[in-house]
C-alpha positions in Angstrom: 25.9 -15.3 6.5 23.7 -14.9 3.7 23.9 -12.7 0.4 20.1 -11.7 0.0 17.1 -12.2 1.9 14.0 -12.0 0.6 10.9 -10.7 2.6 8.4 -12.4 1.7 7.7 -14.8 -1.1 4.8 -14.9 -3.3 5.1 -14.5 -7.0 7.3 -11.6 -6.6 9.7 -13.0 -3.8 10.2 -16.3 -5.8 11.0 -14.2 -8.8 13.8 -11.7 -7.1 15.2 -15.5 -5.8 15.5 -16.7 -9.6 17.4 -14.0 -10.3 19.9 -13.3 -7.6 20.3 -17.5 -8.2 21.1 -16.6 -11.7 24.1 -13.8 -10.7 25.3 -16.2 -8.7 24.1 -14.7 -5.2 23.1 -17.5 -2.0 19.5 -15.8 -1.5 16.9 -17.3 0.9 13.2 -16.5 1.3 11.0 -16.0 4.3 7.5 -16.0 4.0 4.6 -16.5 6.4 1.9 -18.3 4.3 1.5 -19.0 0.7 -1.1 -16.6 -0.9 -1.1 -12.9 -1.7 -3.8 -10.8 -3.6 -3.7 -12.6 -6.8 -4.7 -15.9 -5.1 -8.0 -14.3 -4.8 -8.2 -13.9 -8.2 -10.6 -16.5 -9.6 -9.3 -15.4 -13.6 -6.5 -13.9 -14.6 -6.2 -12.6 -18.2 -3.4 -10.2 -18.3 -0.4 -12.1 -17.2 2.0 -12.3 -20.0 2.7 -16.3 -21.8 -0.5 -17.9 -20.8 -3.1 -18.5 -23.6 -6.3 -19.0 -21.5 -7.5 -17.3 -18.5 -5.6 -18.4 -15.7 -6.8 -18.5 -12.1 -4.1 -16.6 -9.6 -3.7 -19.4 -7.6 -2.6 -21.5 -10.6 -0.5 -18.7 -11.6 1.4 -18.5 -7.9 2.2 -22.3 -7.6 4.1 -22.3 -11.3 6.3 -19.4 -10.7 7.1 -21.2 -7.3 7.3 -24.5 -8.6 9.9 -22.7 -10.8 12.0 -21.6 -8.4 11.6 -24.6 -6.3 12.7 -26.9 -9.3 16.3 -24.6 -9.1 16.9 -25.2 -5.7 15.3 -22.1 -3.8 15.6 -22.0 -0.1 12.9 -20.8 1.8 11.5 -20.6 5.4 8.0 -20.6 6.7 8.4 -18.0 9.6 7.5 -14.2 9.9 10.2 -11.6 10.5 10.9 -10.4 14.9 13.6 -8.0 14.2 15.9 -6.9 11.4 18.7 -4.6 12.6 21.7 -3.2 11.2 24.9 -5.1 12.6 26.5 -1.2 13.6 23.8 1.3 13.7 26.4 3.9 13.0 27.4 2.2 9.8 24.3 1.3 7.8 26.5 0.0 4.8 27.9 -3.6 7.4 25.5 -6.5 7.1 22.0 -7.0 8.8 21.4 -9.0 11.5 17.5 -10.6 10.9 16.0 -12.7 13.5 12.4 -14.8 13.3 9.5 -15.6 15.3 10.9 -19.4 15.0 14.6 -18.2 16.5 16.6 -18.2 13.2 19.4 -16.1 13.6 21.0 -14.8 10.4 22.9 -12.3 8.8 22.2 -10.6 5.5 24.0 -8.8 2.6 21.2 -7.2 1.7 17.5 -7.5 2.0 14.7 -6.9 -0.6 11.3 -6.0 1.1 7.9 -6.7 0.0 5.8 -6.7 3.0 2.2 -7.1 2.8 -0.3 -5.1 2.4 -4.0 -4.5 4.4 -7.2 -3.8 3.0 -9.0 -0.9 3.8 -12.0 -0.8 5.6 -14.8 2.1 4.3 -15.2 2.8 8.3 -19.1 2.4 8.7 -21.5 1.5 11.2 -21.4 -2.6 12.1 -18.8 -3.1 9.5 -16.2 -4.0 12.3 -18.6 -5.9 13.9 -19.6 -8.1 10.8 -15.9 -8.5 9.9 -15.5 -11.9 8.0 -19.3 -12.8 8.7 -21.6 -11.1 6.2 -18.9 -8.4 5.7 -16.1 -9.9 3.4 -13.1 -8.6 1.5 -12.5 -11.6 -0.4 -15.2 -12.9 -3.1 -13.4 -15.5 -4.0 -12.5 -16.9 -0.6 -16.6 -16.0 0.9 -18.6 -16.3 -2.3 -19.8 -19.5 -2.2 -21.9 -18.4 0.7 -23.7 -16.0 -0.9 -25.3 -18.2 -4.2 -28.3 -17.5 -5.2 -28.4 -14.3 -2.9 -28.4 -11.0 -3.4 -25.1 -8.9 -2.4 -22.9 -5.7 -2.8 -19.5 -4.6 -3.9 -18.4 -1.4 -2.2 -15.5 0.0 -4.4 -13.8 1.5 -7.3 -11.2 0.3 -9.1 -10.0 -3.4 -11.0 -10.6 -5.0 -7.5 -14.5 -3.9 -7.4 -14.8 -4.9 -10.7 -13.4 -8.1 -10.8 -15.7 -8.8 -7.7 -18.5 -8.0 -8.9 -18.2 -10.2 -12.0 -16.9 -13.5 -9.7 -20.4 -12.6 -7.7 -22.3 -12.0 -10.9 -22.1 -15.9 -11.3 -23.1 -16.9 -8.5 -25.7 -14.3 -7.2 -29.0 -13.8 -8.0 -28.1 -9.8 -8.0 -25.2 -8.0 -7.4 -25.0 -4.1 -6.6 -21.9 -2.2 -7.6 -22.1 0.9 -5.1 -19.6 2.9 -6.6 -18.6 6.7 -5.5 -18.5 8.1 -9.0 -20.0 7.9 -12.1 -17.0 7.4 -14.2 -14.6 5.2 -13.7 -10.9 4.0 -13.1 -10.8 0.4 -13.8 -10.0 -1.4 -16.8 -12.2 -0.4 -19.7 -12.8 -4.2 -20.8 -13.6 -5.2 -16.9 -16.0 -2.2 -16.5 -17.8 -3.0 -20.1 -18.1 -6.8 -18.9 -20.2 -5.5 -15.8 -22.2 -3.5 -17.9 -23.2 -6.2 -20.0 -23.9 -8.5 -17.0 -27.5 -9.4 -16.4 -26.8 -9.6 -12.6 -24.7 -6.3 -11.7 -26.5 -3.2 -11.0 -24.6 -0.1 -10.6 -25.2 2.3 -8.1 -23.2 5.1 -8.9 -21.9 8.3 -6.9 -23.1 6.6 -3.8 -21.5 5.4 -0.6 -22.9 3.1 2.2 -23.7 5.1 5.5 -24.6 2.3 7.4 -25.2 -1.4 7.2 -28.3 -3.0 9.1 -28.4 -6.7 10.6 -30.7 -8.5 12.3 -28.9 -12.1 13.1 -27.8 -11.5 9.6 -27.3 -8.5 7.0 -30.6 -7.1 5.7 -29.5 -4.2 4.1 -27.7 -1.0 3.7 -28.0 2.5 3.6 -26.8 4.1 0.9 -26.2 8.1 0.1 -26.2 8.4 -3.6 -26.3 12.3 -4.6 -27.4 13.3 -1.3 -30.4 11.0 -1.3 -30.9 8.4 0.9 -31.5 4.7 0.0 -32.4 1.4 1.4 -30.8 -2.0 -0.8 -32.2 -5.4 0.7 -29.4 -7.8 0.2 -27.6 -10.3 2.6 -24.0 -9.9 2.3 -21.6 -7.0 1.7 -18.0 -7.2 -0.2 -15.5 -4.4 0.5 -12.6 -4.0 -2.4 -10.9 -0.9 -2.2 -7.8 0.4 -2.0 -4.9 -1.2 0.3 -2.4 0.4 2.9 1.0 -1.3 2.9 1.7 -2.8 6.6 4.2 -1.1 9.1 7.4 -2.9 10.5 8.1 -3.0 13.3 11.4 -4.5 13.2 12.4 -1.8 10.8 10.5 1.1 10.5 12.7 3.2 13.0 15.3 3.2 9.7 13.0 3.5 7.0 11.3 6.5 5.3 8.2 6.5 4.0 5.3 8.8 2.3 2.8 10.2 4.0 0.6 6.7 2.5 2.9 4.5 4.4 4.5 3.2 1.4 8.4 2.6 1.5 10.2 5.4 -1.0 12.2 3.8 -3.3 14.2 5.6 -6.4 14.2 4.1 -9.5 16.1 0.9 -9.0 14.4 -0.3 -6.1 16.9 1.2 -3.5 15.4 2.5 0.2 17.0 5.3 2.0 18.8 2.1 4.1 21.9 0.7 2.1 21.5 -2.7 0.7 17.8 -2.5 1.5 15.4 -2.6 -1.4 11.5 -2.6 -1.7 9.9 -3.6 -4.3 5.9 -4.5 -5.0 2.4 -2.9 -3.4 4.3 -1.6 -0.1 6.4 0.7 -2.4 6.3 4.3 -4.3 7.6 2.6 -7.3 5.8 1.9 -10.6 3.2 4.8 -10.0 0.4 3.1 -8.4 -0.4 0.7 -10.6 -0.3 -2.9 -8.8 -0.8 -5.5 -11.5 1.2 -9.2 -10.9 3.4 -8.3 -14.2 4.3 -5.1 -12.4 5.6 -6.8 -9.6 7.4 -9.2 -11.1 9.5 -7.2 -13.0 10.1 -4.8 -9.8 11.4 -7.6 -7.8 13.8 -8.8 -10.8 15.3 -5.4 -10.9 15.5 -5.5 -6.8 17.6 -8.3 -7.4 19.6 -7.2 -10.0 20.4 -3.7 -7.8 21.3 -6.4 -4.6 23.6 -8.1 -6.5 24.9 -5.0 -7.8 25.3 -3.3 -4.4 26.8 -6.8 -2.6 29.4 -6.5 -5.4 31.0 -3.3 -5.1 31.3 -3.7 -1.4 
């Protein structure tokens, strides 16, 4: 029997383990690979307590290393099933079981699952998945130097894009579907200022042509049709939190697909919490400091909740 478990790791999930370690709870962590959306991140300037920009990555392996140093236990495996012990009596224990055959039973469970980025649904796009169609600069960049691409998006993500691109591209084209715009101010005023980013603003991509390789898109900017040579395409909008299987039967969500949560965290299930980019919590805005501090109070409300009953 375990107090907590913690679905998954990351930044978040090794923060929710300090702090059920620090009420005194036996917490363990499950996570399927070491990574998560701020890996990505090639500089990080808004994270609280570091005094030069900071890649994600770096950022990831201290707050594990963290945890780590005070004992966490955690498991690489991904979740089969989680059911409640007596489906008649949601308040009894959880009985969780991986794809690895671990067997346990939980106390509580605090949810951040991951989340999938959105495709923009155009011709070839599925078909150039991962080739000259990425969703990750950072990770496909390097291919792409001294080239010309595009970013397809509109909000930090695009932005942040662009400007990792911007340094290694010969040109970089910021197809964005308005003309104002919901990023940072200081992010959006950087690519401005960037020799290499060209907006191209209140415009969408209909279609993207190949020809062994991409050659270039079509683009529909006010109604007008246009043609941008370029040779790789970068997709960075908005993300849809995954489903679970092995739990969604109990679990109410919005009409997004994120988990509702009230104010501390709690789920409609009791002693489940959600915390992080798959829930309705901290209005939309997913920033790492966010999530960090969700997954604390998730942990707070577990202990909480394993204590009165």
């Amino acid at each position: 029997m375990k107090d907590l478990v913690i679905v998954w790791a990351w930044w978040a999930g090794f923060t929710a383990w300090l702090y059920a370690w620090r009420y005194g709870l036996k917490p363990i962590i499950f996570w399927a690979n070491e990574g998560g959306m701020i890996t990505e991140n090639p500089i990080v300037e808004n994270f609280p307590w570091f005094d030069q920009p900071t890649s994600g990555y770096e950022i990831m392996q201290k707050i594990k290393n963290q945890a780590i140093t005070y004992g966490a236990e955690y498991k690489i495996d991904t979740i089969k099933q989680i059911t409640p012990i007596d489906e008649n009596n949601f308040s009894a224990w959880y009985n969780i079981e991986t794809t690895f055959n671990w067997q346990i039973q939980a106390k509580a469970i605090i949810l951040a699952i991951w989340t999938e980025k959105n495709m923009i649904n155009v011709k070839w796009e599925k078909e150039l998945f991962w080739k000259w169609v990425s969703y990750c600069a950072t990770c496909d960049g390097f291919f792409y130097r001294w080239k010309t691409t595009a970013v397809v998006g509109w909000w930090d993500t695009a932005f942040i894009e662009a400007l990792y691109l911007a340094n290694i591209c010969e040109k970089v084209y910021l197809i964005h579907r308005r003309d104002s715009f919901r990023a940072e101010a200081i992010r959006v005023e950087k690519a401005k200022q960037h020799p290499n980013i060209e907006f191209v603003l209140n415009a969408t991509i209909d279609e993207i042509y190949w020809n062994e390789k991409v050659e270039w898109v079509k683009v529909n900017q006010n109604n007008k049709i246009i043609d941008l040579k370029l040779d790789g395409v970068f997709i960075a909008i908005w993300m849809t939190p995954n489903k679970m299987p092995w739990l969604d039967k109990y679990l109410e969500r919005d009409e997004k697909n994120y988990i509702k949560v009230d104010s501390c965290t709690k789920t409609n299930l009791p002693g489940v919490f959600a915390a992080w980019d798959c829930s309705t919590w901290s209005c939309g805005f997913r920033q790492l400091v966010v999530a960090c501090a969700e997954w604390a109070i998730a942990a707070e409300n577990a202990f909480k909740y394993i204590s009165k009953n």
